[in-house]
PAVO-498103 format. One record per residue (C-alpha): x, y, z; residue number from 1. Coordinates in pm, 1 decimal. Example, Ala and Ser with C-alpha at 12.3 -4.5 7.8 and 13.67 -1.06 7.14 Angstrom:
residues 2
1230.0  -450.0  780.0  1 $
1367.0  -106.0  714.0  2 $
END
This chain:
residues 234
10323.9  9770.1  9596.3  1 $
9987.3  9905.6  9476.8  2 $
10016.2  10164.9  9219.5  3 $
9906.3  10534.7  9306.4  4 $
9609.1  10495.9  9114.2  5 $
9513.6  10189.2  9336.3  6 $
9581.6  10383.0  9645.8  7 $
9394.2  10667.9  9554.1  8 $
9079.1  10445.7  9513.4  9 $
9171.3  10279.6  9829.6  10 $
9144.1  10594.9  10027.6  11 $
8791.7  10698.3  9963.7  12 $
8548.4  10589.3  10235.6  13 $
8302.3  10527.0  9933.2  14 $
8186.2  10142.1  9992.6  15 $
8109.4  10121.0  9644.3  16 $
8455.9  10077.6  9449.2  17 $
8299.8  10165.3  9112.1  18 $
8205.7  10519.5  9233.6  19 $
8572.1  10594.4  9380.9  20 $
8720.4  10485.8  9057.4  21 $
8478.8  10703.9  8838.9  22 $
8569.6  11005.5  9063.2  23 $
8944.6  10905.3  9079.8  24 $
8950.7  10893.3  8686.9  25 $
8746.9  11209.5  8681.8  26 $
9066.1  11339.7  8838.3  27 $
9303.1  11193.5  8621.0  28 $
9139.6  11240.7  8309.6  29 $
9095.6  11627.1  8446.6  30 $
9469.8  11670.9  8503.0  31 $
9511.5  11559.4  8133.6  32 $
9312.9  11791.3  8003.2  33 $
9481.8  12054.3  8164.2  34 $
9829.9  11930.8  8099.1  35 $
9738.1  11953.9  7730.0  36 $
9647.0  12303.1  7782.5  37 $
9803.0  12676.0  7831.4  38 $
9948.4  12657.9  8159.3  39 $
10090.3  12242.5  8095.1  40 $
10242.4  12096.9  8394.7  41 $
10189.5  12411.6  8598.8  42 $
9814.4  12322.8  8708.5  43 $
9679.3  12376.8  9018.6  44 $
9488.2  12095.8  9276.9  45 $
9189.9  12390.4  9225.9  46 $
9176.6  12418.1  8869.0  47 $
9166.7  11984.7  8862.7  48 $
8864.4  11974.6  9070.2  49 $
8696.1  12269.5  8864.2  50 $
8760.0  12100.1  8582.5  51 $
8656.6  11725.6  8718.6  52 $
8320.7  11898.2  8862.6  53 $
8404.0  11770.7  9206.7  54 $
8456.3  11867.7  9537.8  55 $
8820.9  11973.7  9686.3  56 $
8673.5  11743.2  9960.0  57 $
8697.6  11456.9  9726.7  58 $
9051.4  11517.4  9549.9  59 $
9228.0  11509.8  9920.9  60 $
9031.9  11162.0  9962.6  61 $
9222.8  11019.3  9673.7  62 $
9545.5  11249.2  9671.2  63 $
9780.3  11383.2  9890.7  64 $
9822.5  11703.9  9636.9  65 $
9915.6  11772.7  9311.4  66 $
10246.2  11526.3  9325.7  67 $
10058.1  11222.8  9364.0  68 $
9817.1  11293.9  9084.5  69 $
10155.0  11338.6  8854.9  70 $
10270.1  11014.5  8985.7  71 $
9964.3  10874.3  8901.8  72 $
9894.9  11016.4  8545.3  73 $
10291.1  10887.3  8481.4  74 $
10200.5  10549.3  8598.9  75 $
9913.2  10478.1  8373.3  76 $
10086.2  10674.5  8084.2  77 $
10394.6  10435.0  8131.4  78 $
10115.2  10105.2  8161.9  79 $
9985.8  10183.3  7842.8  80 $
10326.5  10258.6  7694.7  81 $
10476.5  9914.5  7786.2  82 $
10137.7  9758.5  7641.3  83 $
10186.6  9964.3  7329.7  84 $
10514.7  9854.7  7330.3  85 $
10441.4  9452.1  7433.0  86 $
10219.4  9445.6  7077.5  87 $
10431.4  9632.1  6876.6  88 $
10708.8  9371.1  6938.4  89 $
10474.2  9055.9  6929.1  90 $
10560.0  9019.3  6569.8  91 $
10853.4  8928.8  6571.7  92 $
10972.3  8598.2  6546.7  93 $
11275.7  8600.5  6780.7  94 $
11406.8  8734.8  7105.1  95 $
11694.0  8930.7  6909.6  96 $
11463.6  9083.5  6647.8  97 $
11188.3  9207.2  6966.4  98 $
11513.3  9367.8  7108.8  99 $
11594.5  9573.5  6800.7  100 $
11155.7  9611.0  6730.0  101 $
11146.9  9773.4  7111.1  102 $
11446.1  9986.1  7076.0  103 $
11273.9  10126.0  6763.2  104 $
10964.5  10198.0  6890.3  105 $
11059.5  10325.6  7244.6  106 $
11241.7  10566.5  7090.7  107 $
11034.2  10674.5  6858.3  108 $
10783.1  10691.9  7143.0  109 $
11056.2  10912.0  7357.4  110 $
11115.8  11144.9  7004.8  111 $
11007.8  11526.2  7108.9  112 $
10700.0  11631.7  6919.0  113 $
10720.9  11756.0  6567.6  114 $
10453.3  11990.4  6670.6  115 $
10535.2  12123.1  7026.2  116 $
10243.9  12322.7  6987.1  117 $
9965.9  12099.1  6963.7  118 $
9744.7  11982.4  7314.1  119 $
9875.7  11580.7  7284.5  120 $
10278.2  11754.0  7253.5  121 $
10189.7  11976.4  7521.8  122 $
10057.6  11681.2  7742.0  123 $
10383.0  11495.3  7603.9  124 $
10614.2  11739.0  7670.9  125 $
10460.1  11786.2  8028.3  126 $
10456.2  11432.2  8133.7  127 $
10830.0  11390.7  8025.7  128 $
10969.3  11717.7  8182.6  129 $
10812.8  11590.8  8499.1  130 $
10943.0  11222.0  8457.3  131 $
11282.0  11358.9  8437.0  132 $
11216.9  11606.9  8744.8  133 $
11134.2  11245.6  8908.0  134 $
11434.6  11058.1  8755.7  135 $
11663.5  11302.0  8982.1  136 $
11461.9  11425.7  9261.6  137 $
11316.6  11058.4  9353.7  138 $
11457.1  10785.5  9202.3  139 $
11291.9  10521.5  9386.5  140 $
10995.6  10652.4  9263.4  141 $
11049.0  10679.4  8916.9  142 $
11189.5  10314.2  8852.8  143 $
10829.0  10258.9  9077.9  144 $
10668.8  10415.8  8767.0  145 $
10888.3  10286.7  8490.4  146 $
10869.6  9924.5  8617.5  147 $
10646.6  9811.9  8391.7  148 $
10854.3  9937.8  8120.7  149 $
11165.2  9777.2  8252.9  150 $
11053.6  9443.1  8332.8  151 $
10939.6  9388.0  7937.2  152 $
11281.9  9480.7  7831.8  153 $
11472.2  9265.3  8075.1  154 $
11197.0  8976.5  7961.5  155 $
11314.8  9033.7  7598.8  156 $
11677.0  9047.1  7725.8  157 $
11671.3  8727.6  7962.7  158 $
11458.6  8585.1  7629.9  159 $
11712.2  8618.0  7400.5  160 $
11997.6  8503.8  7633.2  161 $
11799.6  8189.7  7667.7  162 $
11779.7  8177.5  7268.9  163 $
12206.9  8240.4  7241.2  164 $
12113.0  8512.5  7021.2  165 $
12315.5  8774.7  7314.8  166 $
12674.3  8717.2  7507.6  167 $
12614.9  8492.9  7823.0  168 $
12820.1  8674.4  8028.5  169 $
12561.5  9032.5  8048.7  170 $
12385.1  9182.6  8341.0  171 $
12035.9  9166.4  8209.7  172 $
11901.8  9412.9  8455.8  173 $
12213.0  9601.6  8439.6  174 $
12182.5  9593.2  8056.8  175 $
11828.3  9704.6  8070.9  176 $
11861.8  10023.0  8237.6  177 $
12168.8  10116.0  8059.8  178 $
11944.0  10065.7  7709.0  179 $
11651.0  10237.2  7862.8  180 $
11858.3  10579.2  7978.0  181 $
12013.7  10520.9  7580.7  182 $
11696.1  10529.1  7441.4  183 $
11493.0  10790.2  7669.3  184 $
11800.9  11057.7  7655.7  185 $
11901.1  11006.4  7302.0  186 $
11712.8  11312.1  7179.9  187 $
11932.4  11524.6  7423.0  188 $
12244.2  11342.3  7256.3  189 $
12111.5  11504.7  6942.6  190 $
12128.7  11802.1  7064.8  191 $
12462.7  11809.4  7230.8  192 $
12623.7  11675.2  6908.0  193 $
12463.3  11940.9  6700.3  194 $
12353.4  11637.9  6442.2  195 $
12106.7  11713.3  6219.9  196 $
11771.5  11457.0  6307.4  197 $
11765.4  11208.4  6064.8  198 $
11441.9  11114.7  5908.5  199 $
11229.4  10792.5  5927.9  200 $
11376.7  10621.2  6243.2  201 $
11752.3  10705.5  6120.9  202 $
11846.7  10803.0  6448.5  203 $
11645.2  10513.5  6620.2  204 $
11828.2  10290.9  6341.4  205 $
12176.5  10434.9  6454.5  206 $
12136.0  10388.0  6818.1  207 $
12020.7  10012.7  6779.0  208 $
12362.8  10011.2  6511.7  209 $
12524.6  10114.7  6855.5  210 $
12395.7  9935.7  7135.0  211 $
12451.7  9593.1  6880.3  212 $
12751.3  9644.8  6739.9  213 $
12934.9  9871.2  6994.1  214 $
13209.2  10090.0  6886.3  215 $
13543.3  9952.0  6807.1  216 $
13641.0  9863.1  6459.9  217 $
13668.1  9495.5  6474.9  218 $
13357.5  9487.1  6645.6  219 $
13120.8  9412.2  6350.2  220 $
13196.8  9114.3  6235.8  221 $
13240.4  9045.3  5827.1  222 $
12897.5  8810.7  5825.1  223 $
12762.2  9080.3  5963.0  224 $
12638.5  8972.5  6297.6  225 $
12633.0  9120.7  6647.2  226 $
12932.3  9090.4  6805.5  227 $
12791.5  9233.6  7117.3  228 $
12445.9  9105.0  7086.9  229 $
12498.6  8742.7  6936.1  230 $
12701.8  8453.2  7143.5  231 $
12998.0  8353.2  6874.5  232 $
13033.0  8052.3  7093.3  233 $
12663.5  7957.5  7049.0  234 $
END
């Protein structure tokens, strides 16, 4: 299914596709500007086209209303996450090791701001309160928008089972969304636990400790391997 951005272009009656994707990234890159700012996620369709310099005429050619254009500014800011992502892991010289390397960096991707108050935290902040708005009110839509996301982890996760280096006998799409909601929601865990945040990617650090290891004492073995992650048999 074409993404919202895609559709938005495809609406315009404008033969010339380079001209509706100027003016459909003039509305984008509009909405951005205005999420970073004062009023955050609580923009209006009229205030996007003021600030775009284009008609009302034109935003209703590309978007249905202000919904769409947040679908579409969380699609492209989930694209370019999963490409962030993709590099950051490329390192690596095994399927486990990319694992642990996207845990890490997801969640330090998914970390609240240190300063709330700047225009990129605003933004941030904005685009997540309004992912998690979509992760209850529509979730068809929002694994729609965290696809590309998803379908790098369960690579890395199908990857590794290929490699032994995880047990044979996991979900990996099952897996995948169980480590995604661990990693996107583990700032709220924070909170509820009343733990102080640890510095320099402690807490990512604990939560890959967790997802690897598990929780039961025997669990780790004395070599120090995985016992959830790595196949003993292997």
């Amino acid at each position: 299914m074409a993404s919202w951005r895609e559709q938005a272009v495809a609406r315009t009656v404008d033969p010339v596709r380079a001209r509706a994707e100027k003016r459909v990234q003039g509305f984008l890159d509009a909405a951005l500007e205005l999420l970073a700012g004062e009023s955050g996620k609580e923009f209006t369709v009229q205030e996007v086209v003021k600030q775009s310099g284009q008609s009302l005429r034109s935003f209703y050619q590309n978007f249905s209303g202000k919904h769409e254009l947040l679908l579409a500014l969380l699609e492209e800011s989930v694209f370019k996450t999963a490409a962030r992502l993709r590099e950051a892991i490329a390192a690596e010289p095994d399927a486990l090791g990319r694992l642990r390397r996207f845990t890490l960096e997801y969640h330090r991707l998914c970390r609240p701001p240190t300063r709330p108050s700047s225009p990129r935290s605003v933004e941030i902040l904005g685009m997540a309160e309004f992912a998690q708005q979509l992760l209850t009110d529509d979730p068809k839509e929002a694994a729609r928008a965290f696809a590309p996301i998803f379908a790098l982890l369960e690579e890395i996760l199908d990857e590794a089972a290929a490699e032994g280096s995880v047990r044979p006998d996991i979900d990996c799409r099952a897996v995948a969304g169980a480590m995604l909601q661990a990693i996107m929601f583990n700032s709220f865990a924070l909170v509820l636990s009343g733990a102080p945040v640890r510095q320099r990617g402690g807490d990512a650090e604990a939560l890959w400790d967790l997802l690897a290891h598990g929780l039961t004492a025997d669990a780790r073995p004395a070599d120090g391997g995985n016992a959830l992650l790595v196949n003993r048999d292997g």
